[in-house]
N, C-alpha and C positions, 0 to 999 in steps of 0.2 A: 266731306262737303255736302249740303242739303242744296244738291240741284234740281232736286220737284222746285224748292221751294225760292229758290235764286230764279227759276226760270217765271216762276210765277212772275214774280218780284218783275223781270224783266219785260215780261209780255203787258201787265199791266202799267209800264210805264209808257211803253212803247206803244198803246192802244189807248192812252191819254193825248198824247204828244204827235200821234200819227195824223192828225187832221191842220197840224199848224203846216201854214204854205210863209211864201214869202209875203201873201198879203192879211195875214191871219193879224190880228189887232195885239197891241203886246199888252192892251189889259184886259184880254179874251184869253192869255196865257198865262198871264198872272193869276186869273180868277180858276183857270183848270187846273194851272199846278198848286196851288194852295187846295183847294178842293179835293186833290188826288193824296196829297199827306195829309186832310181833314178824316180820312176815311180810315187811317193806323190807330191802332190802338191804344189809348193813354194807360200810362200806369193808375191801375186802383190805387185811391185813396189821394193821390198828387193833388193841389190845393193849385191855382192860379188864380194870379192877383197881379190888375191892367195898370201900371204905374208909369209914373215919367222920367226919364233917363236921359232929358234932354231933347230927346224924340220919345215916341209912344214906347212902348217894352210891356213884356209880361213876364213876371216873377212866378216861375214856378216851383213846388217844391216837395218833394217825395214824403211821407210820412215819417216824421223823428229821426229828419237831418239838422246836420248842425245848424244854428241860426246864424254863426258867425264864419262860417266860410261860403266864399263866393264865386261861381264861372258866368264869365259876362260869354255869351254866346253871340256869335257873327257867324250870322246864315248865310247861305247858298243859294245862286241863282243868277250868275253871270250877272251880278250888279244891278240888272233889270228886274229881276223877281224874286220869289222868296218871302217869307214875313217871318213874324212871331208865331202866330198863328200856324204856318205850315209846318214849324217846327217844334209845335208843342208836342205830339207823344216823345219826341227825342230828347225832350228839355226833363221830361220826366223820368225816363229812362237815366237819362245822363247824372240828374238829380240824385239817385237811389245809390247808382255805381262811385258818386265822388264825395258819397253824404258832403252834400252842400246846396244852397239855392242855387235857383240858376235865375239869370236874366238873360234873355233874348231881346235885342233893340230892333225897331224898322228904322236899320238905318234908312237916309233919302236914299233913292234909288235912279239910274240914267234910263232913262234921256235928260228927263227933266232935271236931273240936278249932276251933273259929271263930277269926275273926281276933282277936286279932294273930300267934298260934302259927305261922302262915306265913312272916310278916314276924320273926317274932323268930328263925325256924330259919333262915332268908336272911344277918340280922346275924351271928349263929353261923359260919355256914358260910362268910362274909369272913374274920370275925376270926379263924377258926382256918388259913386260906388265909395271911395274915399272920402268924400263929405260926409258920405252917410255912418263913417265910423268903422268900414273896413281896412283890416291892417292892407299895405300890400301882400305881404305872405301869403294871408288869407287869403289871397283873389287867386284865380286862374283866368285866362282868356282860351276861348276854344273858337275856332271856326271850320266849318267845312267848305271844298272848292272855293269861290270868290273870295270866300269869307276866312277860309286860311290864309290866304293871301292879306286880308287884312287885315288879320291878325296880328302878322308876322309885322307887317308892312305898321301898327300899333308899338309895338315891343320897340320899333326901328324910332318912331317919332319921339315916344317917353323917355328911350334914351339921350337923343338928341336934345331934347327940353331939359334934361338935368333932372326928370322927373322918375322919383319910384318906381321900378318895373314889378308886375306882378308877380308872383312866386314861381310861376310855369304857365305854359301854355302847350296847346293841342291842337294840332293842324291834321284836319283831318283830309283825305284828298285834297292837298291844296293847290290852287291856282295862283301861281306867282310871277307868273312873265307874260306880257300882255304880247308879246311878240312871238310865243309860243315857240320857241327855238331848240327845244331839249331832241331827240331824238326817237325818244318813247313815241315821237306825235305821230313817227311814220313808222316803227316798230311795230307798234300794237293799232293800227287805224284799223286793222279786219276784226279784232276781238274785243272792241270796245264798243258796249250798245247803247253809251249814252252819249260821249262827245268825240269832240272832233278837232281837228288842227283848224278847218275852214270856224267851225263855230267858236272855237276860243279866238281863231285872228277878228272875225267879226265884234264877238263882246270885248276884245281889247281893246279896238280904235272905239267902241259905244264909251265902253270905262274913261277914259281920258279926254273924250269929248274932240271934234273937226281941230284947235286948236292947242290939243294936249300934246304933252308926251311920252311917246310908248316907251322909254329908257329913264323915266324918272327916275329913279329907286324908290320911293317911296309909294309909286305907280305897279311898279314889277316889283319887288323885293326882293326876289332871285337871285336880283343883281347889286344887291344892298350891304352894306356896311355889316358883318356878324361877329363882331367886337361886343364883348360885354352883354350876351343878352344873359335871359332867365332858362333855364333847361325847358328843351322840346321835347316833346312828343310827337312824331310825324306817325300816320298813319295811311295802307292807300291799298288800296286791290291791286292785282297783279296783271288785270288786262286796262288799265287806266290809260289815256293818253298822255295823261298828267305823270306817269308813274317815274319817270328822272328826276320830277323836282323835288321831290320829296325827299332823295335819297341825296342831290345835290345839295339840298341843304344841309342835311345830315352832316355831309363829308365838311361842309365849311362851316359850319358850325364848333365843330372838333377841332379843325384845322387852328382857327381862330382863339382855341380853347377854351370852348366851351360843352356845354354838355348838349346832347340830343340822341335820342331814341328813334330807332326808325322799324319802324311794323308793319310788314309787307305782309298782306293775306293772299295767300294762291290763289287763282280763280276766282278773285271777287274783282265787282264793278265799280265804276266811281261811285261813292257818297252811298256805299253800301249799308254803312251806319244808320243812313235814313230809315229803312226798313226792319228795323226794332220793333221786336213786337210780331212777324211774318217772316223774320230770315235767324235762324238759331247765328249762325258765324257775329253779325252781327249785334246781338244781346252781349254774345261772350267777348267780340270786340268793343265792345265799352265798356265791359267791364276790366280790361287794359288797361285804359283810359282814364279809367277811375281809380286804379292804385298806383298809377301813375301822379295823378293828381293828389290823391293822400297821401302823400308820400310827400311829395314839395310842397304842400301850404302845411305842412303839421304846425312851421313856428308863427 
């Protein structure tokens, strides 16, 4: 394990993030946490191109990838933060490991727009992916933390609409239960340096809005219907608070009969993945991810 380089990783997030209080402006946090993944490294050569997905999105794409396979990306950032943009060196990386384009959407984001606005810019930005002449085979969906969650919580709705699911997907740390209820949350609260049981219950009741509900399914997914999906890829570090659900799914997924992968890295943090490009564990964990992915969109 590269713990200079993990520790780094962790100090400098942690020295971004150390000045937010409770009255700190959440797009005073928006603009430091995009600014803090603006500073990773992008892959040489990667091309990006600002297009419309129904919402804004950025198509990135590693040098002499396929043109005809596709991972539509759903970023991270407890529903309130996150963009394209922060998640560009990843979208290239990711790009390289899955030879394929990648699209990242800004989904809307809460306060100003609660769920389902997330989830319905997600559906959007498939079926315009489809319009555009991708098989489904060819697609992949990927998301990290929030963004697995909506992922999965995607797979869940296109079933329900009778609609094409895409070939696989990748849930990378994911956050799937807004009620935070797994075990891990109090297991691992001393070794986890990025979140928290108090901070996911907080972003849950933000995600679903004063009138939402935290037992939706389609809101949690956790707790969702896993009949008939497309094979998963869960992936998650070993000190995560999140680190139950990933492995819950796993088991109902199978249960349910179906397929899913689960890839547990020893002493890694949530959304480890981000820091591609600064943490070795991380390159070589997408590149997982990435024969994971060629592997289910071949037809």
């Amino acid at each position: 394990m590269s713990l200079e380089q993990l520790d780094r990783c962790i100090g400098a997030f942690g020295h971004m993030a150390s000045g937010w209080t409770a009255t700190t402006g959440l797009d005073t946090m928006r603009s430091e946490l995009e600014r803090f993944y603006v500073g990773y490294p992008e892959l040489p050569g990667a091309t990006v191109e600002h297009i419309d997905a129904g919402v804004p999105a950025e198509q990135v794409a590693a040098p002499g990838v396929a043109a005809d396979r596709m991972v539509l990306v759903l970023h991270g950032g407890g529903f309130s933060m996150g963009s394209a943009r922060s998640h560009r060196s990843f979208a290239g990386f990711l790009s390289r490991a899955c030879d394929a384009q990648i699209v990242t959407i800004d989904y809307r984001l809460v306060p100003e727009h609660p769920y389902p606005a997330a989830l319905d810019d997600a559906v959007e930005a498939y079926r315009r992916l489809r319009n555009a002449g991708f098989k489904p085979g060819r697609i992949a969906v990927s998301g990290d933390s929030a963004g697995g969650g909506l992922a999965l919580a995607l797979l869940m709705r296109l079933r329900g609409a009778g609609e094409a699911q895409p070939g696989c997907a990748v849930l990378l740390s994911p956050w799937t239960d807004m009620r935070c209820r797994s075990d891990s949350y109090t297991r691992n609260a001393a070794i986890d340096p990025i979140a928290s049981h108090d901070i996911g219950k907080a972003m849950g009741l933000g995600y679903v809005g004063p009138e939402g509900d935290l037992d939706d399914p389609l809101a949690s997914p956790l707790i969702g219907d896993y009949r008939n999906l497309p094979p998963l890829f869960l992936q998650a570090g070993s000190r995560e608070v999140f680190l139950d659900e990933p492995t819950t799914i796993g088991e109902r997924v199978r249960e349910a009969g179906g397929e899913a992968t689960v890839d547990i890295w020893p002493g890694m943090i949530h959304q480890f993945q981000l820091h591609v490009g600064r943490l070795d564990e991380a390159e070589a964990a997408i590149g997982a991810v990435g024969r994971f992915v060629r592997h289910h969109t071949e037809g």
